[in-house]
N, C-alpha and C positions, 0 to 999 in steps of 0.2 A: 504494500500500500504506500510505505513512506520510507523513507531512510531512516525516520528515526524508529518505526516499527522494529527493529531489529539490532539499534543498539541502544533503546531506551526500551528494553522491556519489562523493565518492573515502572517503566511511568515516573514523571516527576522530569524537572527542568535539567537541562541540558547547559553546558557553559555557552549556547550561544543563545539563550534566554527562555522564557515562557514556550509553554507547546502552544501550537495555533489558537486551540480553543478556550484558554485560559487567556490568550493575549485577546482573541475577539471578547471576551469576560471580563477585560480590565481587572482579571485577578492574579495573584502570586499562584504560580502553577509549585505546587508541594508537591515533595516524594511521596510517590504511590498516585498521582492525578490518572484516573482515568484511563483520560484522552489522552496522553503524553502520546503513548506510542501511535498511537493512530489520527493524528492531529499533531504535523511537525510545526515546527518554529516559523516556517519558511511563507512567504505568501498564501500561497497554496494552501496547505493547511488552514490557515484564517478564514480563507473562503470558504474552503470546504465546511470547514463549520457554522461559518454565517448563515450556509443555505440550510444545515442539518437544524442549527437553532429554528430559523425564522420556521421551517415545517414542524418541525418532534418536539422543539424544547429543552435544553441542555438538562433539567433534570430529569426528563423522561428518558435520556439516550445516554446517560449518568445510570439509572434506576435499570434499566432494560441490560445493558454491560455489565453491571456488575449481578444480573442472573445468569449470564453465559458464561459457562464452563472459557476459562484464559486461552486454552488451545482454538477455539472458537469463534474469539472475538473478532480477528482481522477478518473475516468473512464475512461477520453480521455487520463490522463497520461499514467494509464495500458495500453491504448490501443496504444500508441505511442511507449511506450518501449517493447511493443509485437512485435509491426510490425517494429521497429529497430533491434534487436535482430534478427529475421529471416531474415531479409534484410542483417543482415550484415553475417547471416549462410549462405546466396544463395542470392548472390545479383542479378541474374536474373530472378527467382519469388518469390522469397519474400514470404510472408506468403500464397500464391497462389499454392505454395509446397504441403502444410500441409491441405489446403483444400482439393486440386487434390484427395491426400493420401486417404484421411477421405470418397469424395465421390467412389473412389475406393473402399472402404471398404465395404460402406453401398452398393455398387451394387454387391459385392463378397457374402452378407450376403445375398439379395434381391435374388440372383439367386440360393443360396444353400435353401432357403427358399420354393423357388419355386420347384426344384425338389421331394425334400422333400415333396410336397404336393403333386405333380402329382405324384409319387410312390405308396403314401396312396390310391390317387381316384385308381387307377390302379389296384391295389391289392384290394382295396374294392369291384370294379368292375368283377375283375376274381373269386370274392369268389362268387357273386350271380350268373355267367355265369356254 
């Protein structure tokens, strides 16, 4: 997820300041924060958590992390700043969008697939007739 994912991971401030989401917090990012590892120092990180705040609410994404088993967490974070990021693109379906899209697609592919085949039998068909 981040660079500091993997050398802050017990969380808490790093010598080159606040994790992202402490510094969006205007608060002292302490040993053990959280966000530290998944929420770097860096721009980036800031943003990313501006969008997860302004959807979930840092306590609620505080409160939710701290029921996921640690091995766990980097995954549900991607998975929270995915689905804020879209939420905050289309706050009416949300990443519900992008699935919509995706199975449109596969049923656009499905039906060009199918023709395609029944043209073959067809034509195979009119050759031995």
């Amino acid at each position: 997820m981040s660079s500091s994912a993997a050398s802050a991971g017990d969380g808490g401030c790093s010598s080159a300041g606040p994790c992202g989401a402490c510094r969006f917090l205007r608060r002292k990012c302490v040993t053990g924060c959280i966000f530290a590892p998944y929420f770097d120092h860096a721009d980036q990180g800031t943003a990313r958590f501006a969008v997860v705040h302004k959807v979930f609410g840092a306590s609620n994404v505080s409160k939710l992390l701290l029921n996921i088993p640690p091995h766990k967490r980097l995954d549900a974070v991607a998975t929270i700043c995915y689905e804020a990021q879209t939420r905050f693109r289309d706050p009416v379906y949300g990443c519900v969008a992008h699935i919509f899209t995706l199975q449109q697609q596969v049923m656009i592919d499905c039906m060009q697939f199918l023709i395609i085949f029944l043209f073959k039998i067809y034509f195979s068909l009119c050759f031995y007739i």
